[in-house]
C-alpha positions in Angstrom: -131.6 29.0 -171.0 -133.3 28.7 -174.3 -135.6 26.3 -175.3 -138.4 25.2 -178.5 -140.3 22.3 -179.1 -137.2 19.9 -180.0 -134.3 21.5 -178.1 -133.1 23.1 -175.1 -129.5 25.3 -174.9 -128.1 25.7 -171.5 -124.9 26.2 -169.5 -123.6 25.0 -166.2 -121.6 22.7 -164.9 -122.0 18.8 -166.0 -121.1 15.3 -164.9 -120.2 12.9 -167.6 -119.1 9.5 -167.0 -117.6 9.2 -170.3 -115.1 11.6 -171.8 -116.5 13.6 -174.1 -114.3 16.0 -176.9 -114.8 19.4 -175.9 -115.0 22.6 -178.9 -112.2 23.9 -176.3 -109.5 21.7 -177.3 -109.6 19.3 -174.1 -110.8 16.6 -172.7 -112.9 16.2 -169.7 -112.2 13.0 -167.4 -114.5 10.4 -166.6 -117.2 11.0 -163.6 -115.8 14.9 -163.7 -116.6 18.0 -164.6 -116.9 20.5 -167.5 -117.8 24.0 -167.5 -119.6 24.4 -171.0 -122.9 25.4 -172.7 -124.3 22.4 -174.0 -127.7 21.4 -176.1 -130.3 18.7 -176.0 -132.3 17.8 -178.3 -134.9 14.8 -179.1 -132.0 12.3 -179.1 -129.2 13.2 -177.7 -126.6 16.3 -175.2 -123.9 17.0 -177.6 -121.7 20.5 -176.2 -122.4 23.5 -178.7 -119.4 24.0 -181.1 -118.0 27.0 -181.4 -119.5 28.5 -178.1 -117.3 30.3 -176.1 -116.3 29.1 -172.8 -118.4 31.5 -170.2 -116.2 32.9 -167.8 -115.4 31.2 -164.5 -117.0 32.6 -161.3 -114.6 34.6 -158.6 -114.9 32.9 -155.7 -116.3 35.1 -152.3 -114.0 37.7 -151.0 -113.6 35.7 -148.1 -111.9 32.8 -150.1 -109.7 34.7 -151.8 -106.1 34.8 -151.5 -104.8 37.4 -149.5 -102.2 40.3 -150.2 -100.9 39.0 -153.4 -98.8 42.4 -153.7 -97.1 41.1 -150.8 -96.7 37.6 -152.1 -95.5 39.0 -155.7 -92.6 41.1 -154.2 -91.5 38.5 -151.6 -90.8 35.8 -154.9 -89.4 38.5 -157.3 -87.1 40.1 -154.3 -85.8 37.3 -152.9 -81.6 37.0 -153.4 -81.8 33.3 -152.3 -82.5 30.2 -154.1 -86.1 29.1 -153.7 -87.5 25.5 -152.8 -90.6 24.7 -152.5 -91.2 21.8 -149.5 -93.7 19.3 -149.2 -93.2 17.1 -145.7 -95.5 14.5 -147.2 -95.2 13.8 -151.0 -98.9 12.8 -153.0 -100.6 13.7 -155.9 -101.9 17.2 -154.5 -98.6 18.4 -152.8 -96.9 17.1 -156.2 -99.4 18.9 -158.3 -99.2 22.3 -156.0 -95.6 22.0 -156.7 -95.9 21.8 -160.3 -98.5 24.6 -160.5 -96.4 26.9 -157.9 -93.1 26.4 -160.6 -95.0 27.4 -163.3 -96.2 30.5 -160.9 -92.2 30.9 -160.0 -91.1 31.3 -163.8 -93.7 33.6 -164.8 -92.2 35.6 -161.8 -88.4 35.1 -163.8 -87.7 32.7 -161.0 -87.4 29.0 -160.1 -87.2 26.1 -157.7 -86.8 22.4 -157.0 -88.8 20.3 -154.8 -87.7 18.8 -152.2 -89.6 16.0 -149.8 -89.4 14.1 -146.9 -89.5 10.5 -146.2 -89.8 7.3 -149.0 -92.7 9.3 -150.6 -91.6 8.4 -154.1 -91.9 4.8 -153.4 -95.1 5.1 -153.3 -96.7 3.2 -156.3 -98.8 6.0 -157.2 -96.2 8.3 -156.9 -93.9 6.2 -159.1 -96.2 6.2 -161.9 -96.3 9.9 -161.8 -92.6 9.8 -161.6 -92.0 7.8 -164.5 -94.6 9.2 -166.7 -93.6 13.2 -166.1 -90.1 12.5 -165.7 -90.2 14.5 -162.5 -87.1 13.3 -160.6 -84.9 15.8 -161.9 -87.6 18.2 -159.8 -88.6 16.3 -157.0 -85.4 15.6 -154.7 -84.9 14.0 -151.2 -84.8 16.9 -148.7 -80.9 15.8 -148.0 -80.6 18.3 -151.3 -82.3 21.0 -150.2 -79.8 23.9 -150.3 -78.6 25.2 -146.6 -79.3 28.6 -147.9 -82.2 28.5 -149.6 -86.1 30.3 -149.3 -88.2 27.0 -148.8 -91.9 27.7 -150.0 -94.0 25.4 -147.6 -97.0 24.1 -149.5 -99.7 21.4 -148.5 -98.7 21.8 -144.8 -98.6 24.7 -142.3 -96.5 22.6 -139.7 -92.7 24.1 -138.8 -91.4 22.0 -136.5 -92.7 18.6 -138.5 -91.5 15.1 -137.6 -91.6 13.8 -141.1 -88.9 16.8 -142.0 -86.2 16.5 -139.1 -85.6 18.3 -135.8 -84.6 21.1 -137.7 -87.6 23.7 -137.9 -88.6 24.9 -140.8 -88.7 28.7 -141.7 -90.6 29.4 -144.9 -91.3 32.4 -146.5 -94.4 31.0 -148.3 -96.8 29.0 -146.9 -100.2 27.6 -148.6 -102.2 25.3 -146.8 -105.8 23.6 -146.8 -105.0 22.2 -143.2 -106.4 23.6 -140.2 -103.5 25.8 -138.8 -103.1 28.5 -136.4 -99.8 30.0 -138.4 -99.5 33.9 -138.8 -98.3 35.5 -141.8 -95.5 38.3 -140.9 -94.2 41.0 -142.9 -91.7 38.7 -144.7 -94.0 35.5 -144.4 -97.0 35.7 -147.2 -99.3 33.2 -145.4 -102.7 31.8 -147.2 -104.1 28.7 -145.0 -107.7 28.2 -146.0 -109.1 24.6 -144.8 -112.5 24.9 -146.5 -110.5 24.0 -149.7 -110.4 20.6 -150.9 -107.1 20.5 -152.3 -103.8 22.7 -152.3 -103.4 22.1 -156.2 -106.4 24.3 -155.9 -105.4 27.4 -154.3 -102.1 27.6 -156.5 -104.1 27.1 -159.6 -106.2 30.3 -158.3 -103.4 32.3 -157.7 -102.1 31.7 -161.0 -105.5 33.1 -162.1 -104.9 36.5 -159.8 -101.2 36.9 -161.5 -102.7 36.3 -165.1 -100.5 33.8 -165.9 -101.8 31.3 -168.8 -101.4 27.7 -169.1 -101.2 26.7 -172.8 -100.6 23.4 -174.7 -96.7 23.1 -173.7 -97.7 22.8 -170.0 -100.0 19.6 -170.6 -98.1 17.7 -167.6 -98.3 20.3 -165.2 -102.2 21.0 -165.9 -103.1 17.4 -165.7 -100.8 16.8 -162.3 -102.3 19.7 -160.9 -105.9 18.3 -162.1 -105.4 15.1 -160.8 -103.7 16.5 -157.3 -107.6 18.5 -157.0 -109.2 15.4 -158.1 -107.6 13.0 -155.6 -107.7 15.1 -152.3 -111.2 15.8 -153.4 -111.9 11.8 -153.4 -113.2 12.3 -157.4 -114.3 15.9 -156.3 -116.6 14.1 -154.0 -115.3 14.8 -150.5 -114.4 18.5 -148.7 -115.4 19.8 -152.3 -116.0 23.6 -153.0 -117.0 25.3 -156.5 -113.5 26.9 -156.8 -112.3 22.9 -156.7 -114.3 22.2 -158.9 -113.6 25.2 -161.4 -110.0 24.5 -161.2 -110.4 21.3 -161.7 -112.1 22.2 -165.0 -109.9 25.0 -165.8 -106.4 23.1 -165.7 -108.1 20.2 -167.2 -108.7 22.4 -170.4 -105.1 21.9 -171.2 -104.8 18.9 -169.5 -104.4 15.3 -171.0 -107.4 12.5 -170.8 -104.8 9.5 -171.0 -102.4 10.9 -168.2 -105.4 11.5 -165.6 -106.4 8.2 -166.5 -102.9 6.3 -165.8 -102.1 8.1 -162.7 -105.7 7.3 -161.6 -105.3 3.8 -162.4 -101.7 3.2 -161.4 -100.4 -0.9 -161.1 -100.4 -2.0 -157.3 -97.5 -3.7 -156.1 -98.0 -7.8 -155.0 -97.0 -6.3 -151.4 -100.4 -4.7 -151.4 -102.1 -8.0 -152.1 -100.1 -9.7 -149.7 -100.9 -7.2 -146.8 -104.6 -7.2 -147.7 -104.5 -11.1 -147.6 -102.4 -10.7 -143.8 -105.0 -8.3 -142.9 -108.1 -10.0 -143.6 -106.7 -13.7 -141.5 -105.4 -11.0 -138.7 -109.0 -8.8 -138.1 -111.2 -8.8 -135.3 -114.5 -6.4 -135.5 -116.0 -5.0 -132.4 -118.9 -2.4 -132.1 -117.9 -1.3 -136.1 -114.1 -1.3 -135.5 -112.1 -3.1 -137.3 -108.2 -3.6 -136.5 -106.1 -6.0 -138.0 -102.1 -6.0 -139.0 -100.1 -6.7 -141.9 -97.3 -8.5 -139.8 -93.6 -7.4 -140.6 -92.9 -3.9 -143.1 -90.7 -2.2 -143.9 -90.6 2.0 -144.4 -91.0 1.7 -148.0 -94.4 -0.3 -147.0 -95.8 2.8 -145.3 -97.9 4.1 -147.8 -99.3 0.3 -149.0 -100.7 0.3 -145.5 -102.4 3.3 -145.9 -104.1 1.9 -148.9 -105.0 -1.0 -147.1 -106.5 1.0 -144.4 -108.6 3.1 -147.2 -109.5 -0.2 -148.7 -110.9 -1.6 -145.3 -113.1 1.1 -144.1 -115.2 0.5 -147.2 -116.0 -2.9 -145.3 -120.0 -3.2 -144.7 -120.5 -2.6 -140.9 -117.5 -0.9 -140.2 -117.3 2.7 -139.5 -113.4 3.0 -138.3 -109.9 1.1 -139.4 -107.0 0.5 -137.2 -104.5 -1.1 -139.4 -100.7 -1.5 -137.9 -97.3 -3.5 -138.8 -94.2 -3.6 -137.3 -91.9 -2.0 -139.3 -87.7 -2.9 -139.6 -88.5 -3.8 -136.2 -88.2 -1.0 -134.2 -91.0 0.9 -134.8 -95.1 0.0 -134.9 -96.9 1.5 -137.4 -100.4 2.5 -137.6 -102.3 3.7 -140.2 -106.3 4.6 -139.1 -109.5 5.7 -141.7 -113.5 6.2 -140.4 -116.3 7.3 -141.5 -117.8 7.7 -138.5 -118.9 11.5 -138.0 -119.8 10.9 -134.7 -116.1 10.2 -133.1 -113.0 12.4 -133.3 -110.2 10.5 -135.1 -107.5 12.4 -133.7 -108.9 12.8 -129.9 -108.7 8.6 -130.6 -105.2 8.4 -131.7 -103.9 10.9 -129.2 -105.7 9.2 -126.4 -104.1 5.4 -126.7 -100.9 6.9 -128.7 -100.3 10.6 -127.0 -97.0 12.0 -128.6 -97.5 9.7 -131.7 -100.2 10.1 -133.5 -103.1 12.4 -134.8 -105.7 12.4 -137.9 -106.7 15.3 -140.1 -110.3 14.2 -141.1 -111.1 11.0 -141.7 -107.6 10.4 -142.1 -104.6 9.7 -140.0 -102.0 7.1 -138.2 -99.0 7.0 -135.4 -95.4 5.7 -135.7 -94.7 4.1 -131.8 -91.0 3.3 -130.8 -91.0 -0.4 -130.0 -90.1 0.1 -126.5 -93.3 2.7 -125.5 -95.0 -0.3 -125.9 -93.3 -2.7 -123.6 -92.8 -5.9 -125.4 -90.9 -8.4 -123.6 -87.3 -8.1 -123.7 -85.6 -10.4 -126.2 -88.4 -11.3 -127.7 -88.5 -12.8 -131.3 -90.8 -11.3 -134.3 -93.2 -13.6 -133.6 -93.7 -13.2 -130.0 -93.5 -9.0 -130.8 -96.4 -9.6 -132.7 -98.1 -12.0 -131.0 -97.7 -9.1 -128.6 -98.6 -6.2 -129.9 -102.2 -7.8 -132.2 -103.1 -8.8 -128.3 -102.1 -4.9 -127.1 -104.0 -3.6 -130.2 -107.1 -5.6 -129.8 -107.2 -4.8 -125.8 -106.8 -1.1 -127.3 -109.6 -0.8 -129.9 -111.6 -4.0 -129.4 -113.6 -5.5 -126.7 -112.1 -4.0 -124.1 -110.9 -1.0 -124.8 -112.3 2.6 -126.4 
């Protein structure tokens, strides 16, 4: 730090909540972070032009990646066609994905993405579709070739509902998730849940195989941005310096406008709809709130998850329980809290063993119709008549 009577020259890392230009040919995003020297004076903090950007930290030995010899000779040797999996498509698998292709081709190989469920219908998703183009990458795991080396990111779970009853067998696994999975002489295994984000441990490995992102790779830099930015709830939530220097680092050749659109992406009138369902259908008891959005279908899943992250945020309420019936056969539940005190998961597992299970602060249960006994032959309306008086018994005044 240096400092006279009118000005002071430092370096660190900042918070703006307006995007600045940068003398590093970038632009930071607004309420993020920029790695930069930077100078007051009497009237104003303007960045230093022409100031090289100061080198980023390592992170602690500890939170490094492991064996990256091993990982580098299991891509380059590998005969079969690689795929890289995500079992539950969002902005940070999507963005780990595009940051582990660009790792793939600097490696002279190359993969496609494949996904499970109706992930791309997904509003968010959508607008990431549409403004990267990626559907030529990202495909429905119906393509993913029978032969093929599937590189498991974002999750650490082989046998995974979302994916099939087939197990899954990768020979790459990266993970922020808790998980007790073993690496193996032909399994390179980095599962690290202190991270915030997946999208950030594949943007450090790109920095441990010295492989450079430049102007041509503005999508993937500002994908993989965003994916750190969004599991990181603004780099707010589960947040480590390495997130936050990644962040920074891929957002030096990413693009302002694009973080901003998939940040701001157009919500469907089903949201609105469910919202205005859910707020005539709650009951709140002891700071639990649990309503339903009536009839959905699976394309709906993801809209009640963004209902449920929209209630918790109610004043007084520490937990969401937010169901539907969906194509009815199947309940739906989608559950957020806040509350530190309480195990999400031990409360899902308890009234929905089998079913259901949190990571977090996050998490939700899809229930065959018939675990739940409804009466036999019963219309919709009776079912839900039903199942908002099972619910309520559950979570409400009577229940846990």
């Amino acid at each position: 730090m240096n400092s006279n009577k009118d000005s002071l020259t430092f370096e660190g890392v900042f918070v703006f909540e307006h995007p600045p230009c940068t003398p590093y040919g970038g632009l930071v995003p607004c309420t993020g972070y920029l790695t930069a020297r930077a100078q007051w004076t009497k009237n104003s903090l303007v960045p230093s032009q022409g100031v090289p950007m100061p080198e980023t930290k390592l992170p602690s030995t500890d939170l490094a990646p492991p064996d990256t010899e091993l990982l580098r000779r299991i891509i380059t040797e590998t005969q079969r066609p690689l795929a890289i999996v995500t079992t539950q498509l969002d902005p940070d698998s999507m963005g780990a994905s595009m940051l582990m292709r660009k790792l793939l081709r600097s490696l002279g190989q190359d993969a496609i993405v494949c996904y499970a469920g109706a992930g791309n219908s997904d509003p968010q998703n959508q607008t990431a579709f549409t403004m990267c183009n990626l559907a030529p990458i990202f495909r429905p795991k119906e393509e993913l070739p029978r032969d093929a080396a599937v590189i498991l990111l974002d999750s650490a779970i082989l046998h995974d509902k979302r994916w099939g009853e087939e197990p899954l067998d990768p020979i790459i696994v990266i993970d922020h998730h808790d998980s007790r999975l073993s690496p193996s002489a032909n399994r390179w295994v980095w599962i690290e849940p202190r991270f915030g984000a997946a999208s950030t441990m594949v943007a450090r490995l790109l920095q441990v195989f010295e492989v450079k992102l430049t102007d041509d790779d503005r999508e993937v830099a500002t994908i993989g941005a965003f994916g750190v930015y969004n599991d990181t709830r603004g780099l707010l939530s589960k947040t480590t310096s390495l997130d936050r220097e990644m962040f920074t680092e891929l957002m030096r050749h990413g693009d302002q406008r694009l973080l901003q659109d998939l940040h701001e992406f157009p919500l469907p009138e089903a949201y609105y709809a469910f919202m205005a369902t859910a707020y005539r259908t709650k009951t709140i008891h002891q700071a639990k709130l649990i309503a339903t959005v009536g009839e959905m279908t699976a394309h709906d899943n993801t809209l009640l998850a963004r209902v449920a992250t929209k209630l918790v945020r109610w004043e007084g309420v520490y937990t969401v329980i937010v169901w539907g019936l969906q194509d009815g056969k199947l309940v739906t539940v989608k559950a957020r809290t806040i509350d530190r005190a309480n195990d999400l998961n031990d409360l899902l597992h308890l009234h929905f063993p089998g079913y259901g299970g949190a990571k977090g602060h996050e998490g939700g249960a899809d229930i065959p119709l018939g675990v739940l006994a409804p009466p036999n032959g019963a219309s919709c309306a009776i079912l839900l008549e039903f199942l908002q008086k099972l619910f309520n018994d559950k979570f409400g005044a009577n229940g846990s």
